[in-house]
Residue, then its C-alpha position, 0 to 999 in steps of 0.5 A: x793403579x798407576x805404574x810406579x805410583x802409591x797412594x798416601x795411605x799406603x806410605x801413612x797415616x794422617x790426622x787433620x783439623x782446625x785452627x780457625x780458618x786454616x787446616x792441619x794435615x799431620x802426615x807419619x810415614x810407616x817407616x823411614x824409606x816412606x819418610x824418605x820419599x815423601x820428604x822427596x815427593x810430598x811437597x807443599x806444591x803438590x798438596x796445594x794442587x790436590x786442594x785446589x778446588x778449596x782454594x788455600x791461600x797458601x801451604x806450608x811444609x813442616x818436617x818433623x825427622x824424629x817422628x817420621x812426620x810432615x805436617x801442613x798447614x793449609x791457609x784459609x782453605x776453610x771457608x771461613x772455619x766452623x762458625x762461618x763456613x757452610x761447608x759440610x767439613x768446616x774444622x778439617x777433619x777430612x782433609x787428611x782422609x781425602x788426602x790418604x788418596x792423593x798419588x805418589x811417584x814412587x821408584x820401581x825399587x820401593x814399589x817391590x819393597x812394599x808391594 
């Protein structure tokens, strides 16, 4: 792993899936230092960066404070959703696994935190 990097999975859980031809990708930090950073870090750009290649129209941010949470919406990254796509995943269910892999710049003082 890379220095002073975490991967999503080490900072939350997630949930992902359809509406339409859009996805959901609900993110719930483990506790409120990963809520904090990924407020920071965990930015629409850098979520449409790592989708790319599905090529969204656009992503959204949501932050839910109470819960600890950030959800995204990804637009029209489902090739059409699951009545039109060919695609192996047409409702979403695996963006939020794959994205349990995307990177996160973290400070040295959080990485001995959770390491």
């Amino acid at each position: 792993m890379k220095e002073n990097v975490l991967k999503l999975g080490q900072l939350a859980s997630v949930r992902s899936g359809d509406k339409g031809n859009h996805a959901n990708v609900g993110v719930v930090a483990c506790s409120p230092a990963a809520y904090e950073l990924l407020v920071k870090e965990l930015t629409a750009e850098r979520v449409e960066r790592f989708f790319a290649s599905l090529q969204p129209r656009r992503v959204q941010r949501y932050e839910l404070p109470k819960v600890l949470a950030l959800n995204f919406v990804l637009e029209d990254v489902l090739a059409g959703g699951a009545s039109l796509s060919l695609r192996i995943d047409t409702q979403g269910k695996l963006l939020g696994t794959a994205m349990l892999e995307l990177e996160i710049p973290a400070p040295a003082e959080f990485l001995r935190t959770v390491t």
